[in-house]
C-alpha positions in Angstrom: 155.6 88.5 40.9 154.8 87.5 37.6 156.8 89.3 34.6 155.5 87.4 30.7 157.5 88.4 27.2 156.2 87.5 23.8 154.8 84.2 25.2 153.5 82.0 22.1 152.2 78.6 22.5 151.5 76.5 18.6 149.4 73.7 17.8 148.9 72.0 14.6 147.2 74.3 12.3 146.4 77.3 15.2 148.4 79.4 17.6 146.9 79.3 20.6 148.5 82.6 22.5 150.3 84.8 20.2 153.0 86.6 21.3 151.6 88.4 25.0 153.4 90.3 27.3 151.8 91.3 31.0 153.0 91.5 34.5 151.2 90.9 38.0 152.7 92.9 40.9 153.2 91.5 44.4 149.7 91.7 46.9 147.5 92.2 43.1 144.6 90.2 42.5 144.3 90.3 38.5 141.6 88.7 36.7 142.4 87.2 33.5 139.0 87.2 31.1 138.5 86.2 27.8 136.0 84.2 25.9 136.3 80.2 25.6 139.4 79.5 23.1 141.2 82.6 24.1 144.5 81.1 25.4 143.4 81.8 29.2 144.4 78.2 30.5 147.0 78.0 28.0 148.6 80.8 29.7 147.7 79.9 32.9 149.6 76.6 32.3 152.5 77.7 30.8 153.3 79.6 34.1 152.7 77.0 36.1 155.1 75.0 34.0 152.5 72.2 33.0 153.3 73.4 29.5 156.3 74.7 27.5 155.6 77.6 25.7 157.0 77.8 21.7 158.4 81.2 22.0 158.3 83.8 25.0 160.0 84.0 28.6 158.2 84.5 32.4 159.5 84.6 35.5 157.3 83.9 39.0 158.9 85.9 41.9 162.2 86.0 39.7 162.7 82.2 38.7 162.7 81.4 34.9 159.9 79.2 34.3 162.2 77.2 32.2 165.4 77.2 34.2 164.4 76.9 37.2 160.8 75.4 36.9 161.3 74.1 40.6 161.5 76.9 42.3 158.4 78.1 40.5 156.2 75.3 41.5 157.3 75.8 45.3 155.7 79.5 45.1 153.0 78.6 43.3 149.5 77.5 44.2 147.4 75.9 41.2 143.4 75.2 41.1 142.8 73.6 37.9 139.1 74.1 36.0 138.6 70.3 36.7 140.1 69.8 40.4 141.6 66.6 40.2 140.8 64.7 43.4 141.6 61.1 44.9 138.0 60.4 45.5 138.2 57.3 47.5 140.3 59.4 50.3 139.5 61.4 53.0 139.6 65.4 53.1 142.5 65.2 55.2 144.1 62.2 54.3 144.4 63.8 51.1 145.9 67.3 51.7 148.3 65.6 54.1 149.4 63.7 51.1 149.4 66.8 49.0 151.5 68.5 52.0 154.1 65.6 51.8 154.2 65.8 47.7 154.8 69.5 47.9 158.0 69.0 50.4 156.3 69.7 53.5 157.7 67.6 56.7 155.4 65.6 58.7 154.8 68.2 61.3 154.9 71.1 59.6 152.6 69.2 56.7 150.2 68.9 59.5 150.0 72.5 60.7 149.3 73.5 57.1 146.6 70.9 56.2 144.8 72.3 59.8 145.4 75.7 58.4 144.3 75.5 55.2 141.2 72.9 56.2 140.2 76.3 58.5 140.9 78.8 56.0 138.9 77.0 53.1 136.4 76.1 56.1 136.7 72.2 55.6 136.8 71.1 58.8 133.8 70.1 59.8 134.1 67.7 56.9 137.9 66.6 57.5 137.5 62.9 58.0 134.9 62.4 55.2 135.8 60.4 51.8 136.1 62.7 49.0 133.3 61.2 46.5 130.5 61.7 49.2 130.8 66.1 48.9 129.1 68.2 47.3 130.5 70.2 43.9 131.4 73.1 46.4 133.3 71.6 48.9 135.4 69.7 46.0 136.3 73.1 45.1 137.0 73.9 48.4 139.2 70.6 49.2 141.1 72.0 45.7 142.0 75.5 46.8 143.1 73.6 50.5 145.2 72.1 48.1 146.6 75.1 46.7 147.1 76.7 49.4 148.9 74.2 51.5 152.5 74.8 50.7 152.0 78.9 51.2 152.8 79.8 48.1 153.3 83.0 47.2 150.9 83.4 44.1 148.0 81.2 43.5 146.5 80.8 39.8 143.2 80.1 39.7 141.2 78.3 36.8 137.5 78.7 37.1 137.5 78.6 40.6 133.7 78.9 40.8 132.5 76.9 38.1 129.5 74.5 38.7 128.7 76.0 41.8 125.3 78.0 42.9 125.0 81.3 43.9 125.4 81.0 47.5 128.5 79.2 47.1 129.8 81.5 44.1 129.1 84.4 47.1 131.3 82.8 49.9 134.2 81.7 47.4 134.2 85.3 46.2 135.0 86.2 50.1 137.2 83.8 50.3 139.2 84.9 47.4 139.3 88.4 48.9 140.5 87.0 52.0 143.1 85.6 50.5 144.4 88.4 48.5 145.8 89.4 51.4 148.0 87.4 52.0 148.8 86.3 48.6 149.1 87.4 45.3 146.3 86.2 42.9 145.7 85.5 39.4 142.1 84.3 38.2 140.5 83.1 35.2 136.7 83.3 35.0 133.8 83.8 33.1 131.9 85.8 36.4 132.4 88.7 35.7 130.4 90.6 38.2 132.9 88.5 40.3 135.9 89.6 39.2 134.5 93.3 38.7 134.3 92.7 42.9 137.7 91.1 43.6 140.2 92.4 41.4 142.3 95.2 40.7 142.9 94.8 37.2 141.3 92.4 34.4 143.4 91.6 31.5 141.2 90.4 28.9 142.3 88.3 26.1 141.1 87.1 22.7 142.2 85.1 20.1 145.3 84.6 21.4 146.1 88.3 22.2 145.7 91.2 24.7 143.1 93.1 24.2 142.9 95.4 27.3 145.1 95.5 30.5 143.8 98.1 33.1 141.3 98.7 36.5 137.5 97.5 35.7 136.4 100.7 36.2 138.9 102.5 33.7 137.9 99.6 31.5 134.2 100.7 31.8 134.7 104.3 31.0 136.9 103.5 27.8 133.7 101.9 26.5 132.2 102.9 22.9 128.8 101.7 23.2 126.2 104.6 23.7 124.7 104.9 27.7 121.4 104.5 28.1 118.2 106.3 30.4 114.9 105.1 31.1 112.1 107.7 31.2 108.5 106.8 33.2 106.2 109.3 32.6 102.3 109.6 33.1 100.2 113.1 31.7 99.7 114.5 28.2 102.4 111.9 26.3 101.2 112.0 22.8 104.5 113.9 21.9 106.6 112.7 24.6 108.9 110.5 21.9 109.4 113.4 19.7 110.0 116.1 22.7 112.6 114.0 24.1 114.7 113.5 20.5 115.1 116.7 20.9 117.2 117.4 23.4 120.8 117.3 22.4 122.8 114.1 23.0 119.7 111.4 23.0 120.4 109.3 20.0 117.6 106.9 19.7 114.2 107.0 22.1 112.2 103.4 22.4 108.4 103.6 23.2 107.9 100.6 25.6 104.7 99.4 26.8 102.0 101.7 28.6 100.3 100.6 31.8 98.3 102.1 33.6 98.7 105.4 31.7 102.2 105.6 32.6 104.7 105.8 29.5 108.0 103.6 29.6 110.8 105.1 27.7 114.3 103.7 26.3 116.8 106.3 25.7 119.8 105.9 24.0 122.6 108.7 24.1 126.3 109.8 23.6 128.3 108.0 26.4 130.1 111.4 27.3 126.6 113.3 27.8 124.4 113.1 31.0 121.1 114.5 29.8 118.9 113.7 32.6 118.7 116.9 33.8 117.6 118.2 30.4 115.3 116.0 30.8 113.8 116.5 34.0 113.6 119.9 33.0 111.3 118.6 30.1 109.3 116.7 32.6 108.9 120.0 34.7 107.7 122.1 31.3 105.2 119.5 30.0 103.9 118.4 33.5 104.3 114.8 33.6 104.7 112.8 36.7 107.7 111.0 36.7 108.0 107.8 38.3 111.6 106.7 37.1 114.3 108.9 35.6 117.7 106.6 35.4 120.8 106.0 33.8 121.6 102.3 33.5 125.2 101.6 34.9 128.1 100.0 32.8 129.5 97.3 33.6 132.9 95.1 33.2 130.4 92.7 31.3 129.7 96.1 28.8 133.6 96.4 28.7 134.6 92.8 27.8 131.7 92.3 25.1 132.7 95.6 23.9 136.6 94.8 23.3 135.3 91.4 22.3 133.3 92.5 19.8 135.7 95.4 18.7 138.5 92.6 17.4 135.8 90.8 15.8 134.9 93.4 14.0 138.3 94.5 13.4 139.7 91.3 12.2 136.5 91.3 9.6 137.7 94.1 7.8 141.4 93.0 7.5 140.7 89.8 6.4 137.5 91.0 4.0 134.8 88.9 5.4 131.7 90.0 6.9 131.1 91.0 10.2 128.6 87.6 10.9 131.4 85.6 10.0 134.2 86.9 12.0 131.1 86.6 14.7 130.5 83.0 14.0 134.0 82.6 13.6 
């Protein structure tokens, strides 16, 4: 669906996406993550031909984005971060207008406004002006919008942003609804959304791709140590030193005692379980256990991983310190 070489896109003074390659298969929903000033909507707008790119080529479902940039706006579907709405219209006033933009024949325009009003649930709401809804349904009236024409990928910029937790929940379904039917590309700074949705993150920084893969082989590529929490209650005195004992714990954190039970922060090598050596422990020194767990990695643990990785990485090629690449 979507096939990107060497794209580059220069300002004055900075490059803004250096040089990335990646491609989105047919039916995928792919999230595309990075921090803010990564190049994601630089990308993101490059395919949907709102911007040239310096260097590079793509193609969306085979057309050139440069020769034949019309084709590529009839299969695609495009949510901005900033949905840009006529706000004196109403709901449906408006996506029949977009229909008509897009190509759509009266008729047909009006099949797909009623479709996409009942897909994004907007009906109820159909005949009300624009500026008097809430943040969520704007959102909603925007992916309507995107979806009116059928296209066969929609690119979606932030598509929860502003909105609360209930709504973030129901747009997540929605997007996974959608997937399929159509193929999906997503920029976002949710992760726990995406690590829902998606099939495969592509994480970018600095201009560049840092990791292209599932979320879940993501997460076990990480570097950063696991981690177990301990609660314990009996004879304790020696309970830090007895448990920095046992192969594979790295660091042990004495947290606060209540109620004579001990809280306990271990940290250990990611490729080691040790919490049966430690329950084992538990059983020789007779302590009640009230928690014995290994905290779960996350696609959040991934990304700041990478993240940090390059920062580090382009610290010690360039000779400054790891704070500054960090601030930079």
């Amino acid at each position: 669906m979507i096939e990107a070489k060497e794209l580059t896109k220069r300002y004055a003074g900075r490059t803004a996406v250096d040089g990335i390659s990646f491609d989105v298969a047919q039916g995928e929903i792919v999230g595309f993550l990075g921090p803010n000033g990564a190049g994601k909507s630089t990308t993101l707008r490059i395919l949907t031909c709102f911007l040239s790119a310096s260097e590079g080529s793509a193609k969306v479902a085979g057309f050139d984005i440069y020769e034949d940039s019309i084709e590529v706006r009839k299969r695609i579907g495009y949510m901005p971060e900033n949905v840009p709405l006529y706000p004196d219209m109403r709901v449906i006033e408006y996506l029949k207008f977009r229909a008509q933009i897009k190509g759509l024949r009266y008729r047909e325009a009006k099949w797909a406004v009623e479709e996409a009003m009942d897909i994004c649930s907007l009906t109820e709401v159909n005949k009300k002006i624009i500026s008097t809804l809430s943040k969520g349904y704007k959102q909603r009236v925007g992916l309507a919008d995107a979806l009116v024409n059928k296209p066969e990928l929609l690119i979606l910029d932030e598509p929860t942003n502003g909105l609360d937790p209930n709504q973030i929940r129901q747009s997540r379904e929605l997007i996974k609804r959608l997937g399929e039917r159509h193929t999906i590309l997503i920029s976002t700074h949710i992760l726990s959304e995406v690590e829902m949705t998606c099939n495969r993150v592509i994480i970018l920084d600095r201009g560049k791709i840092k990791a292209s893969d599932t979320p879940q082989n993501l997460i076990r590529r990480l570097r950063q140590p696991g981690a177990v929490l301990l609660e314990i209650k009996g004879k304790t005195d020696q309970a830090v030193k007895k448990v920095q004992s046992i192969e594979g714990v790295k660091e042990v954190t004495k947290n606060e005692q209540r109620n004579g039970w001990l809280s306990l922060s271990i940290v250990t090598d990611p490729n080691i379980d040790i919490r049966e050596e430690i329950f084992d422990l538990t059983l020789k020194e007779k302590w009640k256990v009230r928690e014995l767990a290994s905290r779960t990695a996350s696609l959040e643990d991934a990304f700041v991983d990478l993240v940090q990785s390059g920062a580090v990485a382009t610290a010690s090629e360039t000779g400054t310190s790891e704070k500054e690449a960090a601030d930079a």
